[in-house]
Structure formats: structure tokens, C-alpha cells
C-alpha positions in Angstrom: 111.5 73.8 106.5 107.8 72.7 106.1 107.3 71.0 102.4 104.3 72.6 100.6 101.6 71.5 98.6 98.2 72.7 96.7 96.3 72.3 100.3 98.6 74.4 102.1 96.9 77.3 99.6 93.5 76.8 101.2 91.7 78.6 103.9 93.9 81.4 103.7 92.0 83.9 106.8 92.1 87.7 104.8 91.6 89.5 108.6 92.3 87.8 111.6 93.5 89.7 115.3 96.9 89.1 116.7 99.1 89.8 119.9 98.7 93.5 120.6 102.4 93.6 119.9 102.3 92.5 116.6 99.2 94.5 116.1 101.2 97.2 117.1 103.6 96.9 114.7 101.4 96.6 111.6 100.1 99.8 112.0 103.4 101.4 112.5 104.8 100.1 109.4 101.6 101.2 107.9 101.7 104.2 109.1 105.5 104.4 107.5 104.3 103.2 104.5 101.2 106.4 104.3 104.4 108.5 105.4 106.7 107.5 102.8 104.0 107.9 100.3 102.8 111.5 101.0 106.1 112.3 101.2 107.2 110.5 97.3 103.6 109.9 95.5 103.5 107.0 93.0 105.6 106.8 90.2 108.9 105.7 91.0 110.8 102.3 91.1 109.9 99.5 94.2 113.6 99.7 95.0 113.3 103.9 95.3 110.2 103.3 98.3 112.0 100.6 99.9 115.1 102.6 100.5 112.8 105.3 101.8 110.4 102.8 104.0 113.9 101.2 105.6 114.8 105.4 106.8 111.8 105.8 107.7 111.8 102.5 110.0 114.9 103.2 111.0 113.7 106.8 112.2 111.4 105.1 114.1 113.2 102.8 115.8 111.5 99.9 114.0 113.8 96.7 113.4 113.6 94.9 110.3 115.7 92.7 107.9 116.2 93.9 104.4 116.0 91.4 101.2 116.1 88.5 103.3 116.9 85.2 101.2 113.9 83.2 101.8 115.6 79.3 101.1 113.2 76.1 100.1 113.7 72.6 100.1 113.6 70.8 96.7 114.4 67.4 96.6 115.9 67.4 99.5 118.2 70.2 98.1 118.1 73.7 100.1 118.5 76.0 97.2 119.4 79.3 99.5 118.4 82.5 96.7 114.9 81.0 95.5 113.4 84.3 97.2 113.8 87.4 98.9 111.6 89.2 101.4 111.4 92.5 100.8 111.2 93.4 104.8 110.9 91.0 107.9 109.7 93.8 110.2 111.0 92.4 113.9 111.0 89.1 113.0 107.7 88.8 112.7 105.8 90.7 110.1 106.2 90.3 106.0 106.0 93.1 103.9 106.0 92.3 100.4 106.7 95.8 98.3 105.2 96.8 94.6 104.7 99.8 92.8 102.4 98.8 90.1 99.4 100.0 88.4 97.4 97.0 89.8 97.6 94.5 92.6 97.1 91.0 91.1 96.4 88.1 93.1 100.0 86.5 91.8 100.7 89.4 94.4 99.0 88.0 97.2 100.3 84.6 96.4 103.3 85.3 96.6 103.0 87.0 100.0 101.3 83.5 101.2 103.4 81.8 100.0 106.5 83.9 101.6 104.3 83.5 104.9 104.3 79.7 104.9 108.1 79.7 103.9 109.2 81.9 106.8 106.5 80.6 109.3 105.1 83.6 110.0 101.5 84.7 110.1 101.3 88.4 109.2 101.9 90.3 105.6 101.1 93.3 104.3 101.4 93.5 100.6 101.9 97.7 99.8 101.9 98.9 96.3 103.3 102.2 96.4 101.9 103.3 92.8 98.4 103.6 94.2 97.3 107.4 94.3 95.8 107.0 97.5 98.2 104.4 99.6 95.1 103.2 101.9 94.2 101.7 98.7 97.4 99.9 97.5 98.0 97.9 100.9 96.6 94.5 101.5 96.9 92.7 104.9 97.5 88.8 104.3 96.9 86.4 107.8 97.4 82.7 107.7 
């Protein structure tokens, strides 16, 4: 488990290209997340879109890892329920779920920081209480 501190937070890269695979799959969970959305609209509970996201993954064929404890190492202690990642998408992609009326940059830090725990590069950060959903999801690179 890497230890953290205020430098990791720096140079954050907002857009940055990947494999093709894992290219691949951020647009397919994207494209979940626009069908979800037409299918719902805003207005409901995070926990409401994520059950619907994780059918329509399933439908799909998509693997993923639901509420994943996210353990960190504090004084030398692993304290094992610190967090929970909404989705690990094939092992490999974040996706951090909200339905609020505004995405705040807590939001984002908490995807970067979720990113540096799990050692992966990729998030996207949906809010699902956007009325148009291209405008409630965030891609987050390290």
C-alpha cells in the first residue's frame, strides 16, 4: 500500500489516452451510465442508479466489483472499511457514483484519492442528478 502525502495531490493529468482496451471500456460504462439515465432521469437515491448501472453492466457482459472496501495504512495499522468504491469496472477503471445537484471538487478528490489507493489510473466521477448526463460525468487520469 503506497503511503500518501500533500504532493501525491499534484499534477493530477484531467485527459490523458490509455490502452485501447481500457479506452474501450470507459466508453462502455459511459455509455451504461447515458443508458441508465434516459431510462431513470435525475431524481432518485445514488444507491437506486447504482443497482440499475450494475444490470445494465451485467447485460452487457461488463465485469465489475461492487462497493469494494478500499483499505489504508495508518500507523502502520490497515484499517480495512476506511472506503468503498462504488464500481471497479474489470479491475481497472473507478467509477465513483453521485446524484447531486452539483459536482464539487471534494468529488473529484475523492475519486483521486480512490485512484492512488487502488493503483489505478482511470475514474469517471458520474452524477446521475444532472438533467443532461453528458454533463454530470467527469473523467479523472493520474
Amino acid at each position: 500500500m503506497k503511503t500518501l502525502n500533500h504532493e501525491d495531490t499534484k499534477g493530477t493529468k484531467r485527459f490523458e489516452t490509455f490502452d485501447a482496451e481500457l479506452e474501450s471500456l470507459a466508453r462502455e460504462v459511459v455509455d451504461a451510465a447515458f443508458a441508465v439515465h434516459k431510462a431513470l432521469g435525475p431524481g432518485l437515491l445514488e444507491s437506486a442508479y447504482r443497482a440499475c448501472l450494475e444490470v445494465e453492466l451485467r447485460h452487457r457482459g461488463i465485469p465489475f466489483a461492487s462497493e469494494l472496501r478500499l483499505p489504508i495504512v495508518y500507523r502502520g495499522q490497515s484499517i480495512d472499511n476506511a472506503f468503498r468504491l462504488d464500481l471497479l469496472v474489470a479491475e481497472s477503471l473507478i467509477v465513483e457514483l453521485k446524484s447531486v445537484e452539483t459536482l464539487l471538487p471534494i468529488h473529484e478528490a475523492q475519486l483521486i484519492t480512490y485512484l492512488k489507493l487502488a493503483n489505478q489510473r482511470l475514474g469517471l466521477l458520474v452524477n446521475f442528478n444532472s438533467r443532461l448526463i453528458r454533463d454530470g460525468i467527469k473523467r479523472l487520469a493520474l
